[in-house]
N, C-alpha and C positions, 0 to 999 in steps of 0.2 A: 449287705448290699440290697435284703431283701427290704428294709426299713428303709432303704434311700429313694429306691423304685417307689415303694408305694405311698411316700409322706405326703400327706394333704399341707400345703404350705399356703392355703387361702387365710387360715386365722391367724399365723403368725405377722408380727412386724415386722415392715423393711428390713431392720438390721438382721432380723434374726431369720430373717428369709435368705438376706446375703448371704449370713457366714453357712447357712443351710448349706446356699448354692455352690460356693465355695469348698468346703469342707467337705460337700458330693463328688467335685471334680479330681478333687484331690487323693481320695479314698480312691475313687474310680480310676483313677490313673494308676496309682500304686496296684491296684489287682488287674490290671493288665501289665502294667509292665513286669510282675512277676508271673504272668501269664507266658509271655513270651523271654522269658527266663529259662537258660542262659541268652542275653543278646548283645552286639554292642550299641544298637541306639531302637529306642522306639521308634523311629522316626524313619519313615520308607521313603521310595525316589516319591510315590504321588501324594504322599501325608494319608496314607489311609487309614493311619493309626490315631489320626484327629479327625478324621472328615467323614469316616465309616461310623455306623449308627449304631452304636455295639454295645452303647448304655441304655440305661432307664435311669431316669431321676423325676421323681414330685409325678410319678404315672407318664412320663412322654420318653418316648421312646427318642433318643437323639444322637449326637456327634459330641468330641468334648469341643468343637472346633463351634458348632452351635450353642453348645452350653454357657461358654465363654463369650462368644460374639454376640448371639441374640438374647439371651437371657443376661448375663453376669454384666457385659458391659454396659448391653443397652438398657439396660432397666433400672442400675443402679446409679451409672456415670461418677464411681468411684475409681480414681486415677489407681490407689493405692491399692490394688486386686493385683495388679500386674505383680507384686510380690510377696502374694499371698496364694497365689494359683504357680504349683509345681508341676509342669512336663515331665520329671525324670531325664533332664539331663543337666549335661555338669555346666552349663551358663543360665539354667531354671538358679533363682533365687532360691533359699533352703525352706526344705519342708520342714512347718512348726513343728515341734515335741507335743502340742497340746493343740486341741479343737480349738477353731475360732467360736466366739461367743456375742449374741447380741449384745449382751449387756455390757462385754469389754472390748467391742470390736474394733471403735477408734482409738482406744491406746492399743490394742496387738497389732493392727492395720501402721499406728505410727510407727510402731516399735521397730518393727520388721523392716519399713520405706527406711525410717532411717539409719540402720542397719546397713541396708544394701549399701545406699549411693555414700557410705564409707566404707563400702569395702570394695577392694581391688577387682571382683567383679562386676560392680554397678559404677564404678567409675575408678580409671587408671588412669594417672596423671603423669607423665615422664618427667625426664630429667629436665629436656628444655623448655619443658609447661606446656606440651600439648596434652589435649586431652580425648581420652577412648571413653567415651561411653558405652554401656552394655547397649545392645542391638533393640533392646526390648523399648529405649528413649526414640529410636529411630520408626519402626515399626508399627506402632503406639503413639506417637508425639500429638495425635489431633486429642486424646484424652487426660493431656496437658494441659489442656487451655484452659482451663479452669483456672489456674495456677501460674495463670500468666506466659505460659511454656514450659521447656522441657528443662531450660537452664533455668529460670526461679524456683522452679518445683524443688530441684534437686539444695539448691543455695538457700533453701528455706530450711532443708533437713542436715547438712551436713557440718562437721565441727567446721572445719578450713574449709570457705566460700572458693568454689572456681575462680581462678584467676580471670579479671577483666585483660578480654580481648584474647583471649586463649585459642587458637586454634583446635576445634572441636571433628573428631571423628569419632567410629562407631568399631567395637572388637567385633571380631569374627564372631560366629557363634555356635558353641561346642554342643552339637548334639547326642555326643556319645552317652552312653549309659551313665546316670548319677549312680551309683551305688550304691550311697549313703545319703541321697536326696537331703 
């Protein structure tokens, strides 16, 4: 943590600043959330557990709620961070096995997108063909547009395209402890 605080991240490139920035949040998240270990969600009535200044990352002292909003999202305006950045709970997309890397970050970045929105978490299809998307396409959808929106994004990655005309809704969203992130 002490290497995360103090990285000069001026000489690095974009990617490898991202998966930097990434890979900070995520570390950072996991030593809080076994900080507050035993619990059953990170996640308080005000969000103080995102909104409180309680890291350092690259020397600034922040929020993971700023880390993600003013740094990760606004600086990179990469859609696919949303499944690369784990909260610690059980509707957060799965924390990788391995450090994101500049040099492999758009194939682990795809690997991952496409991953989710096949699986029952990032997108639930029923029986009569509606569909649930994870809360994260609803919350998130302006960083979509790249991509045409939140339905091509997803229809660009997935084996079976969403059904045309599909009534579309959003799952709840389980903040309880991920365990096994």
């Amino acid at each position: 943590m002490d290497a995360i605080a103090q990285e000069n991240v001026d000489p690095l490139g974009e990617k490898d600043r991202l998966a930097f920035y990434v890979n900070a949040y995520n570390a950072w998240i996991l030593r809080e959330a076994l900080a507050k270990y035993p619990t059953k969600s990170v996640k308080d009535l005000l969000f103080t557990f995102f909104t409180g200044k309680r890291i350092k990352v690259a020397g600034q002292q922040t929020s993971f709620d700023k880390l993600e909003k003013e740094t990760i999202r606004a600086k990179f305006g990469e859609a696919r961070i949303h499944f690369a950045l784990n909260c610690a709970s059980r509707s957060c997309p799965p924390l990788q096995p391995e450090a994101f890397r500049g040099d492999r970050l758009d194939a682990q970045f795809e690997k991952i997108t496409q991953a989710f929105v096949n699986s029952e978490r990032g997108v639930r299809i029923s029986p009569d063909g509606n569909v649930e998307l994870s809360k994260i396409f609803d919350w998130y959808a302006a960083d979509f547009a790249k991509s045409g929106g939140v339905l091509p994004f997803i229809n660009q990655r997935r084996t079976t395209p969403l059904p045309d005309g599909a009534k579309i809704g959003y799952q709840a969203y389980d903040w309880s402890l991920n365990e096994t992130c």
